[in-house]
N, C-alpha and C positions, 0 to 999 in steps of 0.2 A: 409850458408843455409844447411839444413838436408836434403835436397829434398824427403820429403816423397809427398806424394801425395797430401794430405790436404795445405799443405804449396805452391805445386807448383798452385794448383789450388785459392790458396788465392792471389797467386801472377796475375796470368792471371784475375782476375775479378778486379783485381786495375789496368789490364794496357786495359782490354776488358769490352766495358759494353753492347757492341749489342748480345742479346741472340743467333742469327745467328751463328755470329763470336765462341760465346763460345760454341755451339751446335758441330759447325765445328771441333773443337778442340778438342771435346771429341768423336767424332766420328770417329778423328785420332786416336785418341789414344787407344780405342778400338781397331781399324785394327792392332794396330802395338802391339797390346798385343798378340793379336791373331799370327799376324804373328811371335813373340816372341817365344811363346811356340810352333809355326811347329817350328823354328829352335832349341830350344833349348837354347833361349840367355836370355836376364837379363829382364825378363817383365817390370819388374819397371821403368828399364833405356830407354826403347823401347816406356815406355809407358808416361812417362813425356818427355819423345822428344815428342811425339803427339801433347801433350795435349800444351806445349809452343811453337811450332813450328811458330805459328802465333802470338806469344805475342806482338808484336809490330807491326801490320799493322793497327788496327783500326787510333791509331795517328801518325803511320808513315808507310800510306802505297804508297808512290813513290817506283820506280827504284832503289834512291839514297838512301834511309834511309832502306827497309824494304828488308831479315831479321836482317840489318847489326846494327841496333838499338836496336833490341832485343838480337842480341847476344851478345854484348857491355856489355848489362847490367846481365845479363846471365851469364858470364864471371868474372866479380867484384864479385857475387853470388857464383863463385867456380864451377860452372856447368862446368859436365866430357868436354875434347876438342871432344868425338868421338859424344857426343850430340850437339854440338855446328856444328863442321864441317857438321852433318846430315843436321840439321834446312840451313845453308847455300848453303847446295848444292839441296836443295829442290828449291831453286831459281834459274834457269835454267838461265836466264839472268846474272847470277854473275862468270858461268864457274867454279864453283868450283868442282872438280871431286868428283863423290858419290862413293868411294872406299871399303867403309863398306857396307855389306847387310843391317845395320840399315839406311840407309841414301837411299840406291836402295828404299826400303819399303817405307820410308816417302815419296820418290816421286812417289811411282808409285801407294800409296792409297790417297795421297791429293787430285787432281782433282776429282777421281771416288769416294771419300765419297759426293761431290758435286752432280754428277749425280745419283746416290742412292737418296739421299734428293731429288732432284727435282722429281724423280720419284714416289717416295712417295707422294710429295702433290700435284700431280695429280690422285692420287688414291682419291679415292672418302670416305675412311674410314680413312685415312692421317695417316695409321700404317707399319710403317715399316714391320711389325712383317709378315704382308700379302703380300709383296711384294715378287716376284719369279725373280730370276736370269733370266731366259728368259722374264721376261718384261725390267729388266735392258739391255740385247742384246739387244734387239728390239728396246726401246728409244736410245741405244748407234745409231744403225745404222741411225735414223732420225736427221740430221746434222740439223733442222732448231730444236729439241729439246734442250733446256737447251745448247743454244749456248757458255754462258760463260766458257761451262766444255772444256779444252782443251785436245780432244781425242788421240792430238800425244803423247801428254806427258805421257797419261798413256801406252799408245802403247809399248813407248818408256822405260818407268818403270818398264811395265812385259818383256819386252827383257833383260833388266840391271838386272833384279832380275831374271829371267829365270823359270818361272811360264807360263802356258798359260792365256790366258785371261779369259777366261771362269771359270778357277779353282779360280781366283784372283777375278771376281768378287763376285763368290760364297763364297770365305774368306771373304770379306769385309763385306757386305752385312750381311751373319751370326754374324760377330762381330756386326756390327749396331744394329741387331735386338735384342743381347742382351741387350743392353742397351738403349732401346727405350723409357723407359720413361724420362734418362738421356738427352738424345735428344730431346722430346718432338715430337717426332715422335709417339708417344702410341697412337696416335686418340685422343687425350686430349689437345695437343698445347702444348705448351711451359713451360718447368719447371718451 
């Protein structure tokens, strides 16, 4: 595989068909483009970790299979090991140490691309683009909001990447809103 971009995304919509899921992924990968160019590292490679990090949860998303199924296959594909070890250590349950800043990053924008989304579509215009880092605090601190999002782990994500929370949501967030029609966040719905 060439892993350009068009290709990795050809690949995620053959193993992802919930708009959700692939909404999520490009949301990742967004942040982790962003985060790319503050460090100064390989956007592309930063940025298709994003975008496949979840390639295999929709049909395999247990403990036991998910992300060790997508990197399986990922792997036969020739994809880099420092993109592989990321997507796995984004799985906190597998112990696999996040060693590289690219893999700190994929864990510590996954959950919070989550809580961005949820916070957007309780906005009432359902556009990312309007949304303010201080309404993202604000919903962060109500524990009964968007329960799914688990707020240790991103806790835990801007301390292994050594960012404060606030600078980190405000990176994420801005990446989102770039690509908000990607998302289907633009006030429009769904690509």
């Amino acid at each position: 595989m060439n892993w350009s971009r068009p290709e990795a995304e050809a690949l995620l919509f053959e193993w992802t068909q919930s708009p959700g899921l692939r909404s999520h992924a490009r949301a990742v990968e967004a942040a982790l483009r962003a985060y790319a160019r503050k460090y100064g590292e390989d956007e592309e490679l930063w940025g298709l970790t994003g975008l496949l990090h979840d390639l295999d949860y929709e049909r395999h998303p247990t403990r036991e299979e998910h992300p060790r199924v997508g990197v399986a296959h990922l792997r036969e594909k020739g994809a880099p090991e420092v993109m592989l070890q990321a997507i796995l250590g984004h799985a906190e349950y597998l112990d696999v140490p996040r060693e590289t800043r690219l893999a700190k990053a994929l864990f510590a924008v996954d959950e919070l691309v989550g809580l961005i989304t949820a916070v957007t579509l309780v906005n009432p215009a359902r556009d990312v683009r309007q949304v303010k880092s201080s309404s993202v605090r604000k919903k962060w601190k109500d524990k009964a909001f968007a329960r799914g999002v688990n707020r240790e782990d991103i806790e835990k994500g801007v301390r292994e990447l050594e960012v404060p929370l606030e600078d980190h949501i405000a990176l994420t967030l801005e990446a989102m809103q770039g690509v908000a029609g990607e998302l289907g966040l633009d006030g429009r719905g769904a690509p």
